[in-house]
C-alpha positions in Angstrom: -6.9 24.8 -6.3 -6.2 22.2 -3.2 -3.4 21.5 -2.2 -3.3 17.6 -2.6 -4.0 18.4 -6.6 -1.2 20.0 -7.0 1.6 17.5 -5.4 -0.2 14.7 -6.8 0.5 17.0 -10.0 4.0 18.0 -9.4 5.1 14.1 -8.6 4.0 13.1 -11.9 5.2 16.0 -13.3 8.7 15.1 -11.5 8.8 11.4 -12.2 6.3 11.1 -15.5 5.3 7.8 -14.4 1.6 8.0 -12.6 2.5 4.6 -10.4 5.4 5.9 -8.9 3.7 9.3 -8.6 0.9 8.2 -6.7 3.6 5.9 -4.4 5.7 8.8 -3.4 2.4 10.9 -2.5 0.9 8.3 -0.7 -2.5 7.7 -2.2 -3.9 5.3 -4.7 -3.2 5.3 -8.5 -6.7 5.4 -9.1 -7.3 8.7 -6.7 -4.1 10.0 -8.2 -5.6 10.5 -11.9 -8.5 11.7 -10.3 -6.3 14.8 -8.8 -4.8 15.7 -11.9 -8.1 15.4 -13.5 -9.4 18.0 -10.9 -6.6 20.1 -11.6 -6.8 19.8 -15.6 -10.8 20.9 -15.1 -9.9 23.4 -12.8 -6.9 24.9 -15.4 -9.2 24.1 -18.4 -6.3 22.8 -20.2 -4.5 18.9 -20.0 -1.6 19.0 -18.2 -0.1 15.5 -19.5 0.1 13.8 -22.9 -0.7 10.0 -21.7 -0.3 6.5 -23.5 0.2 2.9 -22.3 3.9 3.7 -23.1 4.6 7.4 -22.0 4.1 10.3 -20.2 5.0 14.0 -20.8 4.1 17.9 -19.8 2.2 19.6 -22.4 3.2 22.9 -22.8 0.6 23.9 -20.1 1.7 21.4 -17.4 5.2 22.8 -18.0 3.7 26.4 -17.4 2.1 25.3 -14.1 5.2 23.4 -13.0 7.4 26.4 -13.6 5.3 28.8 -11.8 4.1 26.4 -8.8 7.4 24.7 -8.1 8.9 27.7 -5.8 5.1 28.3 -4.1 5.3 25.0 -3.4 8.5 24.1 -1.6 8.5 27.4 0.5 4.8 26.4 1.1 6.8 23.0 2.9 9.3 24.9 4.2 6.7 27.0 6.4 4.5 24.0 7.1 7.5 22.8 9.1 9.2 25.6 10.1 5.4 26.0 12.0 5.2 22.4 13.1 8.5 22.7 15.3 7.5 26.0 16.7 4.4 24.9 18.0 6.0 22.0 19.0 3.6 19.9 17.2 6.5 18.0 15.6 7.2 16.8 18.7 3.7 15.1 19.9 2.9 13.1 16.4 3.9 10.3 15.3 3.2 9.3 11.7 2.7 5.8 10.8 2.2 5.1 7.2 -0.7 2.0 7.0 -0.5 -0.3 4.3 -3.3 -0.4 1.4 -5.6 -3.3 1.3 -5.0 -5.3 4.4 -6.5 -5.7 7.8 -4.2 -3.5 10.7 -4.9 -6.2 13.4 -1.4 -5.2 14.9 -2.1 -1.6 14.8 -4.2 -0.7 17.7 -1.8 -2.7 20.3 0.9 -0.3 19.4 -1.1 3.0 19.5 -2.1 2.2 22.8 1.1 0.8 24.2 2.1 4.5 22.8 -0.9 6.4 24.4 -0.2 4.6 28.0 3.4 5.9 28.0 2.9 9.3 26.0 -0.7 9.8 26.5 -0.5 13.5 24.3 0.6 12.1 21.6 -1.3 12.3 18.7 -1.0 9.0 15.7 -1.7 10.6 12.0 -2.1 7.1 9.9 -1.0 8.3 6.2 -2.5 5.7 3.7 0.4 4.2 2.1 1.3 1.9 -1.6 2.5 -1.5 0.0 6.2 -1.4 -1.5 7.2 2.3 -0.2 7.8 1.9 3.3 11.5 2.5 2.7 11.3 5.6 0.7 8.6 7.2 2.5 10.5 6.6 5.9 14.0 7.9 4.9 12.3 11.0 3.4 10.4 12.0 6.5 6.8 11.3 5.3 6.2 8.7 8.5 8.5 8.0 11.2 7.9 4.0 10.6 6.3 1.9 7.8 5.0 -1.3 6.9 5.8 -3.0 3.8 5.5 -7.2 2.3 8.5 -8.8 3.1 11.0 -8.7 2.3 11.6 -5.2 2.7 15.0 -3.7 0.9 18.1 -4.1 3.2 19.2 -0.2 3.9 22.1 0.5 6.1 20.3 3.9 7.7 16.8 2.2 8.7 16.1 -0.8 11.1 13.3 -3.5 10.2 11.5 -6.1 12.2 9.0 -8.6 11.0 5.5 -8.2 12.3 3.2 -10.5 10.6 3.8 -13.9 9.0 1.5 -15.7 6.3 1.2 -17.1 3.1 -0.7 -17.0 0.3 -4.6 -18.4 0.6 -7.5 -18.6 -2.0 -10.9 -18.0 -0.5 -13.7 -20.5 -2.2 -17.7 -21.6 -1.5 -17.5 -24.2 1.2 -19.1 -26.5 -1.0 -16.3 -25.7 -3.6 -14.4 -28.4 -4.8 -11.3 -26.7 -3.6 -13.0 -26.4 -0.3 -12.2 -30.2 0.2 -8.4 -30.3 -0.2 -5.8 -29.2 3.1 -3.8 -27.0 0.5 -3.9 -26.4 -2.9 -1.8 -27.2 -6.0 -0.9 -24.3 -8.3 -1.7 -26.2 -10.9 -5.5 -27.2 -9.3 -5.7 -23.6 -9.0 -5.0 -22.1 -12.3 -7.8 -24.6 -13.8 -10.1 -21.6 -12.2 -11.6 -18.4 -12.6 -9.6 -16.2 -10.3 -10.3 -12.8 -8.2 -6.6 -10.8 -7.7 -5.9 -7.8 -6.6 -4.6 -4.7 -8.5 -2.0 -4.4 -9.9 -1.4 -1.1 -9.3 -1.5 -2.0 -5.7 1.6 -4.2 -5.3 3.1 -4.7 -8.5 6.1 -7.1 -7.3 3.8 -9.4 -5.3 1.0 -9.3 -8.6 3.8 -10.0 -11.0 5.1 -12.8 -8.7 1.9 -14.4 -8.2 0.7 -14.2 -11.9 4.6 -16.2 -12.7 3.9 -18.8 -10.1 0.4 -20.0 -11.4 1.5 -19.8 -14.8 4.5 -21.6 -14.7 2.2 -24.5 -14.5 1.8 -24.1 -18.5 -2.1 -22.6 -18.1 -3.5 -19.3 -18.9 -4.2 -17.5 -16.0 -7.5 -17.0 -15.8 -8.4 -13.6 -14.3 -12.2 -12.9 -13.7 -12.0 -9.2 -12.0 -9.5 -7.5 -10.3 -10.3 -6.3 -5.9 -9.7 -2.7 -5.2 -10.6 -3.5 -1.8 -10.3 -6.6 -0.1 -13.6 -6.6 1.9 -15.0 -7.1 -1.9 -13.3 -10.2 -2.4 -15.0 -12.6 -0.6 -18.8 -11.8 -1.6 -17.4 -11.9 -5.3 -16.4 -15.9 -4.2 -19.8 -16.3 -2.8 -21.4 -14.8 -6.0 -19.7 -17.4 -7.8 -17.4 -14.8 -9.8 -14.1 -17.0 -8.7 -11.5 -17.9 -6.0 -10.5 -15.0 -4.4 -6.3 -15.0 -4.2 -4.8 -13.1 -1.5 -2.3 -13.1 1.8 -3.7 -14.7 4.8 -3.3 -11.8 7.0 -5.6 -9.6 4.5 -8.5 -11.0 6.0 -9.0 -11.8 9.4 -12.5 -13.4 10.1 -13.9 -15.9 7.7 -17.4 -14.8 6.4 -20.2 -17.6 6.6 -20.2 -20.0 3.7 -16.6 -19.4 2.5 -13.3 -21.0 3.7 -9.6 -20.4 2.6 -7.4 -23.0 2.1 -3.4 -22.3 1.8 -1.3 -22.9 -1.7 1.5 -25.5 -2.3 4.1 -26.7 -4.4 6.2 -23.8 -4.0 7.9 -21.5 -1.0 4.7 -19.7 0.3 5.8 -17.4 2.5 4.6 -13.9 3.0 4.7 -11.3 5.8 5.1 -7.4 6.8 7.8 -5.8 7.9 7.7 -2.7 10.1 11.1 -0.3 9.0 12.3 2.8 10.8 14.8 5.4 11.0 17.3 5.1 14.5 17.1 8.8 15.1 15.7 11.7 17.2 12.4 10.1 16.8 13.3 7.0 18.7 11.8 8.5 22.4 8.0 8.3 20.4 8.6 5.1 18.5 10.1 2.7 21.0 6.6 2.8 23.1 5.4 2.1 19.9 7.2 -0.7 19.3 6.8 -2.0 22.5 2.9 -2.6 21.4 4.1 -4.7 17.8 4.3 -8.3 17.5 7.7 -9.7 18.0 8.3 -12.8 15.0 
């Protein structure tokens, strides 16, 4: 039984909703099902009765929750009680990184870190977009990146990083290709590439609003796990490819993007952090982040 099974398995368990499970673990929806379907094989029993409204324990999961619940915290509890005796706590610094975009203004920090604290060690923890908050204030990183605008919180500090908008990748001979921006409404007359929902449902849900408040169906021709798919889908002639204009960076041959109008487009990133003990790693860090 690994361990990453079984706290994929006790956050559903806890919150019986498998988005917010997976964003309080820190992985993908997607690789979260696929941990609980490890651990169901592994059990030979389901642990979860699942529809498109509801999830609950079978009489199993509740079995393994009961008896795995203890293991587990004093299994945490040792973990750190470890980390600050070898002193380990003390030379990482965890930095949750976003899903699905490029981390252009990553590597200046690390290294701005690594020139004043050369043994430190960076542990990058793959994070859903929206938990940057949460996953700071309960100790999974010591800072996070989230789309702006982050949640005001009285205990953390934020700072924009990155500022952008939102773009749709096309053909260069594309008819779209021709035009300085793009109407909505232009727009939604085409087949379009999004991303997953499950990745960023505020910033899907938004999107989705804005084209169809121009009274058309959207028109949705495949959903991007990954945004280095995108792109070759547009070239394949699949659709426009809708996403952030910091997701990519460099524009492959034969495709151009080409920003939206007729409402605010304005998107960014947000770093957010906790003023605490963990300030003397962080602010050499910092140092190394764009300043907007």
């Amino acid at each position: 039984m690994e361990l990453k099974h079984l706290r994929s398995f006790h956050a559903v368990a806890d919150l019986l909703h498998f988005r917010k499970a997976a964003q309080r673990v820190g992985v993908t929806q997607p690789a979260l099902s696929q941990h609980v379907a490890k651990l169901e094989a592994e059990v030979g029993a389901r642990l979860f009765e699942r529809d498109r409204r509801k999830v609950a324990l079978t009489p199993a999961g509740q079995s393994l929750r009961e008896d795995t619940a203890a293991v587990l915290e004093q299994l945490d509890r040792a973990l750190e009680s470890a980390r600050r005796v070898g002193g380990l706590r003390d030379k990482t610094l965890k930095v949750g990184q976003l899903q699905y975009i490029s981390h252009a203004f990553l590597p200046p920090a690390i290294q701005s870190l690594k020139r004043a604290r050369p043994e430190v060690l960076v542990e990058l923890i793959e994070m859903p977009t929206n938990d940057a908050v949460s996953a700071v204030r309960d100790g999974r990183v010591d800072i996070g990146f989230g789309m702006s605008p982050v949640p005001r919180a009285d205990d953390l500090v934020t700072r924009a990083v990155v500022r952008g908008q939102w773009v749709v990748w096309v053909p260069t001979q594309h008819p779209l290709a021709a035009l300085r921006e793009v109407p909505l409404d232009r727009l939604a007359q085409e087949p379009l590439l999004l991303f997953e929902r499950s990745i960023n449902p505020h910033a899907y849900d938004h999107l989705v609003r804005l084209i169809s408040s121009t009274g058309r169906k959207v028109r949705i021709a495949h959903h991007v796990q990954q945004p280095q798919h995108g792109v070759p889908l547009v070239l394949q002639g699949v659709g426009c490819f809708v996403v952030g204009s910091y997701v990519i960076q460099d524009a492959p041959r034969g495709a151009v993007s080409r920003p939206l109008c007729g409402f605010p487009n304005e998107l960014g990133i947000t770093a957010v952090w906790k003023p605490d003990g963990r300030m003397e790693l962080l602010r050499p860090f910092l140092a190394g982040l764009p300043k907007r």
